[in-house]
N, C-alpha and C positions, 0 to 999 in steps of 0.2 A: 584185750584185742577183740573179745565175743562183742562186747559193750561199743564198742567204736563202728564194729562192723552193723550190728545190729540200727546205730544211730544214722550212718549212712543210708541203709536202706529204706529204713521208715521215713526220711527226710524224701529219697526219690520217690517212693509210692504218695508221698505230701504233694510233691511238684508235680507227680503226672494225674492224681486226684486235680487238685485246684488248674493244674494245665484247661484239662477238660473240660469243668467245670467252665473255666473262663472260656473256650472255643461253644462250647452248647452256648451262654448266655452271648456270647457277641451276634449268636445266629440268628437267636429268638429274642432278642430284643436289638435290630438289626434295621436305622431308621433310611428307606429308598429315598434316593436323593436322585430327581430327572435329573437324567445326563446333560437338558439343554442346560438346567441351572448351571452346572457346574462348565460347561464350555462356555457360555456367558462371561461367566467371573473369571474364567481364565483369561479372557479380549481382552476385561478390564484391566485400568495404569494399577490399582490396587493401592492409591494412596487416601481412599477414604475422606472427601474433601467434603463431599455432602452437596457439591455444586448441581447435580443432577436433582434434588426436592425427597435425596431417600437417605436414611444412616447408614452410609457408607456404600463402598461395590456390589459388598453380598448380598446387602436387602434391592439393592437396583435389579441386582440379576436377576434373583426371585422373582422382583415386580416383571422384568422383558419376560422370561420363561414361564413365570405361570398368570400372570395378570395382561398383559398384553401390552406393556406399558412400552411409550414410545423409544425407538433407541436410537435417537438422538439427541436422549438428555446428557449425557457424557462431556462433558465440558473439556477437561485437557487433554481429552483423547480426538476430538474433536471430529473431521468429516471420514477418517480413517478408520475410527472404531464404528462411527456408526453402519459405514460398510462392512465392517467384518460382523458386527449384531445382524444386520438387515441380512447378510448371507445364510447367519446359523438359523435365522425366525422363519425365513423366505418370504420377507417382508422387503418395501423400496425405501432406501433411508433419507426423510428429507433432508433437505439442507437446510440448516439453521445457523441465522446471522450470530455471528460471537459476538460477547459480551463483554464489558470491561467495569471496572467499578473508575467511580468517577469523583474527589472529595469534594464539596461546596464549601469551600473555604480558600481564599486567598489573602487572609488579614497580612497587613502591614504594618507594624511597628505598634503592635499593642501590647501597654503597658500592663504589669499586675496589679490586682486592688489590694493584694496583698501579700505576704511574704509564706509559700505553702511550704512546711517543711515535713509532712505527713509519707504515705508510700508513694513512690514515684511512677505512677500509673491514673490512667485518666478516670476509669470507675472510681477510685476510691477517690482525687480529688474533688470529683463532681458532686461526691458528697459532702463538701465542707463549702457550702453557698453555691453551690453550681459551680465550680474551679475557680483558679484565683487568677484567670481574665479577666480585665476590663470591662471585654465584652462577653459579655453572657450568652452568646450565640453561637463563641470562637471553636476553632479548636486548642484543646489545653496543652497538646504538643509533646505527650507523655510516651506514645509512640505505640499505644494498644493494639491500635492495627499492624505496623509493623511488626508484633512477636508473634500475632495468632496467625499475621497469611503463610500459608504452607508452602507456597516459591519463592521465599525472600523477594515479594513483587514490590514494597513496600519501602519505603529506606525514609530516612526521616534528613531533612535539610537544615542547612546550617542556622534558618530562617527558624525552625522550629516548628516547619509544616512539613507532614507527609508527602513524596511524591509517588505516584503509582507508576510503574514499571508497564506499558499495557502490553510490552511483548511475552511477558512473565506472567502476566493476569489471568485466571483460570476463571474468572466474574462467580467465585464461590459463594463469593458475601459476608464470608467471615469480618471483614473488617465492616463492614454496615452491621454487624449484630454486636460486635463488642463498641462500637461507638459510643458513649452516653449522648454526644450531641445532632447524634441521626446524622452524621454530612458526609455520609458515602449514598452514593446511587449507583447500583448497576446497571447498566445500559447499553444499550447495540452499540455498536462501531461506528452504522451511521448516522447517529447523533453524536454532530460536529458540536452543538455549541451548549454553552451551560453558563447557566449563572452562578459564578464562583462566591455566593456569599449567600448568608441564612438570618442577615438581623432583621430584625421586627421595626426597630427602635427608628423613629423622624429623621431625617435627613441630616439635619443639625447634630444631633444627640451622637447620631453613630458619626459622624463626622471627629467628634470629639474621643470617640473611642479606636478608630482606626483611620488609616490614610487612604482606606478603597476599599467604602462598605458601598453597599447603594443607596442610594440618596430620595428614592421614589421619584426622579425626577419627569417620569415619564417618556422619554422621550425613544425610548425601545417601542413603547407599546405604538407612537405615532410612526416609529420609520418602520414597522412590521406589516409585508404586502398580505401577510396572511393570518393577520388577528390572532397569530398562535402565542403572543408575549403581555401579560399584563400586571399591572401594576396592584397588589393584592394587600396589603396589611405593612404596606410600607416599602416590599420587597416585590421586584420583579420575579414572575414566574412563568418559566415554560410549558405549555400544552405540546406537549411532543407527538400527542397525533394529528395537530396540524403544521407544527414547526418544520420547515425543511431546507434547515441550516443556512438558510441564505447569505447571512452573514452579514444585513442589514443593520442589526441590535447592537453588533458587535461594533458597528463605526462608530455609533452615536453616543457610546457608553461614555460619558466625563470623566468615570474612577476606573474605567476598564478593568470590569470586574465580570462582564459579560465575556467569556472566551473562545474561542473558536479550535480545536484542534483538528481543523480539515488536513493542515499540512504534513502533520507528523502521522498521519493514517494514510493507510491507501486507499487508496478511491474503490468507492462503492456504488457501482452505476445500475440505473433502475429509475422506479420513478421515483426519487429524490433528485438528481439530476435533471432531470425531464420537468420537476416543477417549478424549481429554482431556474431553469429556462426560459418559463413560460413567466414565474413573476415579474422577471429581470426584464421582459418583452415587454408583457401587458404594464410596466411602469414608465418606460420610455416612449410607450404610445397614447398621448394624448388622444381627444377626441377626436381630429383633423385625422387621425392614422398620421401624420409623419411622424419618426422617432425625432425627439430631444435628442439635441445632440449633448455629452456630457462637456465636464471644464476641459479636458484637454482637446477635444476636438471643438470646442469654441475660441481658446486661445490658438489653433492652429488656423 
C-alpha cells in the first residue's frame, strides 16, 4: 500500500514539476502575433486558393497587416471582404473588375494520332509526343483543370472540352498553371471576345486536323475599327488593351472560333461602351458626315 501510495504521489509532484515547467516555457518563448494579423485572417473565406498572388489567407493577412498590401486582392470574397479589410487597415477599398478564367480552345471533331493508354491525365499524356491529339495545340481532354479548381467551376463536356462555370470562377488560375497546353487565360469580365483556338499550323493543315481551327484568313484583322486583332504566326491574336469587344471579328470569323460572351455577362458600363459607340459611329460616317445606312434600313 506504502508503494502504491508513494508511486501516486511522485507521479503528482512529476505533473505539477513538468506542468510548470511547460507554463514558464510557453511564456518565455511566447511568439506576439499583431492583432490586426489575426482579425485579417479571420474576414478571410479561409479556403487557401492562392487567387490573391500569396500561399494561402495567412501569408495575405500578414502581407495587409504588416506589408501594406492591397486588400482587394481577395478574389471569392470579393467587394465584401475588401470593405471589411479596408475598415480593420483604415484604408478605401478599391474596386476591382473580377476576373474569370477563359479556355482557348473550341476543337471540333479531332481525331487521335494515336491510341494513349498511359495515366488518364493531361501532364502525363503530354509527355508521350505532346498527347495523343491530332492536333498538337488541342486540348487532350483529360480533365486536369477540372480536379485541381477548388469550386467545381470546371465540368468537362460530353465533346471532351472543358467548360468554365463563370459564376463559380474565383480567376485563381489553378487551372492555367496545371494546363501543359497554356489554353486558360484569366481575364476581366469586360473582355467579351476571345479567340477560341491556339494552332500555329496553315490554314489548310489545321483545316485537316479540326473542323474550326483558324485559318489565318485575315479577315478579323480588316473588320477591326481599332487595330486591336491580328494575324501573327498563323493565329489571330487579341491586343486587349486596345480591343473593346465590339464584336466586329466576331461576324467575320468563317470557322467561328472568334467568340463573344457579351450575353451570358452583365453588362459592364464605362469606357468600353463608350468606345464601342464611338467606333460603331465613326464607321458609319463616311467622309460627306452622313451615316450609311446598314442592309436592313436599305431594304426598307
Amino acid at each position: 500500500m506504502e508503494t502504491v501510495l508513494a508511486a501516486i504521489v511522485s507521479m503528482g509532484f512529476l505533473g505539477l514539476f513538468f506542468g510548470f515547467g511547460l507554463a514558464v516555457a510557453s511564456e518565455r518563448f511566447r511568439v506576439l502575433v499583431n492583432p490586426k494579423v489575426e482579425e485579417v485572417g479571420n474576414s478571410l473565406p479561409g479556403i487557401n486558393c492562392g487567387a490573391c498572388g500569396y500561399a494561402g489567407c495567412g501569408k495575405y493577412a500578414q502581407a495587409v497587416a504588416l506589408e501594406g498590401a492591397p486588400v482587394n486582392l481577395c478574389v471569392p470574397g470579393g467587394e465584401e471582404i475588401a470593405e471589411k479589410l479596408g475598415d480593420i487597415m483604415g484604408v478605401k477599398a478599391e474596386k476591382r473588375e473580377r476576373r474569370v478564367a477563359v479556355l482557348m480552345c473550341s476543337a471540333k471533331n479531332v481525331k487521335d494520332k494515336f491510341h494513349y493508354s498511359g495515366v488518364p491525365n493531361c501532364r502525363a499524356a503530354f509527355l508521350v509526343q505532346g498527347g495523343q491529339k491530332n492536333c498538337e495545340y488541342g486540348c487532350l481532354g483529360f480533365g486536369d483543370c477540372a480536379v485541381v479548381c477548388p469550386t467545381k467551376a470546371i465540368t468537362m463536356l460530353s465533346n471532351g472540352l472543358p467548360e468554365v462555370k463563370e459564376n463559380l470562377c474565383i480567376a485563381c488560375g489553378k487551372c492555367a498553371e496545371i494546363c501543359p497546353k497554356n489554353l486558360y487565360k484569366v481575364l476581366p469580365l469586360s473582355r467579351y471576345v476571345h479567340v477560341r483556338c491556339m494552332s500555329l499550323d496553315k490554314g489548310g493543315t489545321a483545316k485537316k486536323k479540326c473542323d474550326n481551327p483558324c485559318i489565318a484568313c485575315m479577315k478579323c484583322q480588316k473588320a477591326c475599327p481599332f487595330d486591336a486583332i491580328h494575324v501573327t504566326n498563323n493565329l489571330a491574336v487579341i491586343d486587349y488593351n486596345k480591343c473593346t469587344s465590339c464584336g466586329e471579328c466576331v461576324k467575320v470569323c468563317p470557322t467561328n472560333i472568334i467568340r463573344t460572351y457579351r450575353d451570358g455577362r452583365p453588362a459592364v458600363t464605362g469606357w468600353v461602351d463608350q468606345w464601342i459607340g464611338m467606333a460603331m459611329a465613326a464607321k458609319k460616317l463616311p467622309e460627306g458626315g452622313r451615316a450609311t445606312p446598314d442592309k436592313a434600313e436599305q431594304a426598307a
